[in-house]
C-alpha positions in Angstrom: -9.8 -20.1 9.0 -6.9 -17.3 8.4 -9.8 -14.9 8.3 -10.9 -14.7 11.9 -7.3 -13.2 12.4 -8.1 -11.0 9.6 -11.1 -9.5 11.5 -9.1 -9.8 14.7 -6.3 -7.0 12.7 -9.2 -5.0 11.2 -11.2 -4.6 14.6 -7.9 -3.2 16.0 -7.3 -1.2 13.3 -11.1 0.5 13.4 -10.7 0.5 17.3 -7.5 2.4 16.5 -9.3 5.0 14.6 -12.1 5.1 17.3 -9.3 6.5 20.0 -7.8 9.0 17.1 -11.1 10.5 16.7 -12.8 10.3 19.9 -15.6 8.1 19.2 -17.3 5.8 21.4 -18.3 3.6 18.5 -18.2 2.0 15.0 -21.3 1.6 13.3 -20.4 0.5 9.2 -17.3 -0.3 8.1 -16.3 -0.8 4.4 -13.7 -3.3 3.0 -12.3 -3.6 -0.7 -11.4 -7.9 -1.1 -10.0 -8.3 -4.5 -10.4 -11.8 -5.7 -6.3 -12.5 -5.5 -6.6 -11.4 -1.9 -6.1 -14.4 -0.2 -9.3 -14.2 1.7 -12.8 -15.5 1.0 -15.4 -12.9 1.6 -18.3 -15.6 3.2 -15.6 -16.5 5.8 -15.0 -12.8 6.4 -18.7 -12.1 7.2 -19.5 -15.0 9.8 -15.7 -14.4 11.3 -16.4 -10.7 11.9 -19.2 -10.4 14.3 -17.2 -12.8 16.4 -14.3 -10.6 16.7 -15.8 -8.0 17.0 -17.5 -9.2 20.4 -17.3 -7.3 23.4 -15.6 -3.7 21.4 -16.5 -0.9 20.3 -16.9 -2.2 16.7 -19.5 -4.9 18.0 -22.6 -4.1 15.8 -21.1 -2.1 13.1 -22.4 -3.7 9.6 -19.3 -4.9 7.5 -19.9 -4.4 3.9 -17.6 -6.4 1.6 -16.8 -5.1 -2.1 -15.1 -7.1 -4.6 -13.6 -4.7 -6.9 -12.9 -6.2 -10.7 -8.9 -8.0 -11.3 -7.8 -5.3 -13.8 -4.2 -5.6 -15.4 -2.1 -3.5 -17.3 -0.5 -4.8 -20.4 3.2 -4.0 -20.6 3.0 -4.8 -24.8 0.1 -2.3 -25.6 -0.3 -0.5 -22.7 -4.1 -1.2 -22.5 -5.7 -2.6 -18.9 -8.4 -4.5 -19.1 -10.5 -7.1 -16.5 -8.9 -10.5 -16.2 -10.0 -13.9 -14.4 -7.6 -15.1 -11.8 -6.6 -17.9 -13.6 -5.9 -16.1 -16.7 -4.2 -12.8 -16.3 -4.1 -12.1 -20.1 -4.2 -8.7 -21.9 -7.8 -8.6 -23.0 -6.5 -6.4 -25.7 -4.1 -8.1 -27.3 -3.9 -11.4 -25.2 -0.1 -10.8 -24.3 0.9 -12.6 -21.3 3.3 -9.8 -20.0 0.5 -7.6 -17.9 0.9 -6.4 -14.1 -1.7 -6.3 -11.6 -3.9 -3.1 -11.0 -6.4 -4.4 -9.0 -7.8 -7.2 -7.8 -5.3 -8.2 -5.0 -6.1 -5.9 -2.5 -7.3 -6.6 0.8 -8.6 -2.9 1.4 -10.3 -0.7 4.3 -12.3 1.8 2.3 -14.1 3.9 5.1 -15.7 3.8 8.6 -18.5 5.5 10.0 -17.8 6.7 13.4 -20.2 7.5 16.3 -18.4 10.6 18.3 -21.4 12.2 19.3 -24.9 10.2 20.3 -26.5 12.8 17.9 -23.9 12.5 15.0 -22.2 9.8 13.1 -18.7 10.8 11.1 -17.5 9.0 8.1 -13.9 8.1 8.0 
């Protein structure tokens, strides 16, 4: 299960942003997983709280969005949504397209606790 060491990397990384900003905690944390990512979202959720025990990001609700696989067609220019097994041009069906999205493995935002009275989004 690759993605406990993927929450291990993004707990550092939040508690990394924790010390840049002062705060004393990490209360919701938002991640872009693309469906060409690599990682499976389920395993993402039940892997998080346990690396996340014992820091400054334990509690903080994880919120995982899967944004759409978009391509760009080098034929027609269009970009369209794709499925991952079939990374077509859904304007012309040309087989020539590049990924937009879709393959990203992303940390959107963080909301941070620097003050007991205030909470900062980051």
């Amino acid at each position: 299960m690759h993605e406990l060491s993927v929450c291990q990397a993004l707990v550092r990384q939040v508690e990394s942003l924790m010390q840049e900003h002062g705060a004393r905690a990490a209360t919701a944390i938002r991640l872009l997983v693309g469906p060409l990512s690599g990682v499976e979202p389920a395993l993402l959720q039940g892997a998080f709280p346990l690396a996340a025990a014992g820091t400054g990001v334990e509690g903080a609700r994880l919120a995982v969005e899967s944004p759409a696989l978009r391509v760009a067609c080098a034929t027609c220019g269009a970009e369209s949504e794709a499925r991952p097994n079939r990374l077509v041009c859904g304007a012309c069906g040309d087989w020539h397209t590049r990924i937009v999205s879709g393959d990203e493995l992303t940390l959107a935002s963080v909301d941070l606790v620097i003050d007991p009275a205030e909470e900062t989004h980051v």
